[in-house]
C-alpha positions in Angstrom: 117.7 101.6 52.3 115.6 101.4 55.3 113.5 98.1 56.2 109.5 99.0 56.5 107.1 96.3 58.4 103.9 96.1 56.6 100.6 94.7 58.6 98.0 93.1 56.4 94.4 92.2 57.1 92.8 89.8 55.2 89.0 89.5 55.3 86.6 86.3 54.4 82.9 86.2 55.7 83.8 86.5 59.3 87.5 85.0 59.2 90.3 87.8 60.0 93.7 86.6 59.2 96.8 89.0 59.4 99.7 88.4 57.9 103.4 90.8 58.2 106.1 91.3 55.5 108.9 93.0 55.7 109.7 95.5 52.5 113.1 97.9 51.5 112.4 101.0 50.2 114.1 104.1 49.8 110.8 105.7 52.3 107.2 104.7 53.4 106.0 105.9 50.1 107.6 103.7 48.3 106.6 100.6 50.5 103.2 101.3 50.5 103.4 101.2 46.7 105.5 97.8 46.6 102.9 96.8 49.1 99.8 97.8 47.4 101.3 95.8 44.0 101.6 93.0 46.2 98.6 92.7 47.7 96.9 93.2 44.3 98.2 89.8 43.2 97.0 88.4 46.7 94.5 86.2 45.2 96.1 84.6 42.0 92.9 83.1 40.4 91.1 86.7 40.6 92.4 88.7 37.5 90.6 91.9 38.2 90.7 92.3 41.6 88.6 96.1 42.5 90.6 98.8 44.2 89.6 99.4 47.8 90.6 102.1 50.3 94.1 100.6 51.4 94.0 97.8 49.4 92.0 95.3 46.9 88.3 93.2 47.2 88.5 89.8 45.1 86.1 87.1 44.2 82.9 90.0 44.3 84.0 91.5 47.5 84.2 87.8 48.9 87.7 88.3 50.4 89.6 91.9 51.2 93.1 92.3 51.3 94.3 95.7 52.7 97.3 97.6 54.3 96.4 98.1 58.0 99.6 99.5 59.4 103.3 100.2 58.3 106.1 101.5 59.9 110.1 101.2 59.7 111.6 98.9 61.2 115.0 96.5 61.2 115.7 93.5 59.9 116.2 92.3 63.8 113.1 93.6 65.2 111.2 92.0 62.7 113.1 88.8 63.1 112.4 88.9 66.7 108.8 89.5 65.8 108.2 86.3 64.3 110.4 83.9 66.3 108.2 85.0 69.3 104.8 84.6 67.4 106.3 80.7 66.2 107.9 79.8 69.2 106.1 76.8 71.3 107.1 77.7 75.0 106.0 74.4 76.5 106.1 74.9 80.5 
């Protein structure tokens, strides 16, 4: 099963956080649907969360969770990914 890299945007007032996840699935299809239930279960106090284009609104719209990007990947490349983004080079 190939490995698919899903970008997420996360939205509050005028903070932007992104976050990345890797997901197997037999094709894209599938991973935008494992992401999509995962994203509606972003916000574990909000029990109805409202379906947005590409994603989900909690708290009245207060915070917005959606799929910006995904595309296949490997389990290396994504790896790779985030040792660069939490690596400290110092000097």
């Amino acid at each position: 099963m190939p490995d698919y890299w899903v970008k997420i945007t996360e939205k509050e007032e005028d903070e932007i956080r992104r976050h990345h996840y890797l997901v197997s699935a037999r094709d894209v299809k599938e991973a935008r649907k494992v992401a999509s239930e995962f994203i509606r279960h972003f916000c574990d106090e909000d029990d109805e969360p409202e379906a947005i284009d590409g994603g989900f609104a909690f708290y009245n719209r207060a915070v917005t969770v959606q799929i910006s990007d995904i595309r296949e990947t490997t389990k290396e490349e994504f790896k790779d990914f985030l040792l660069k983004l939490h690596t400290i080079q110092w000097k």
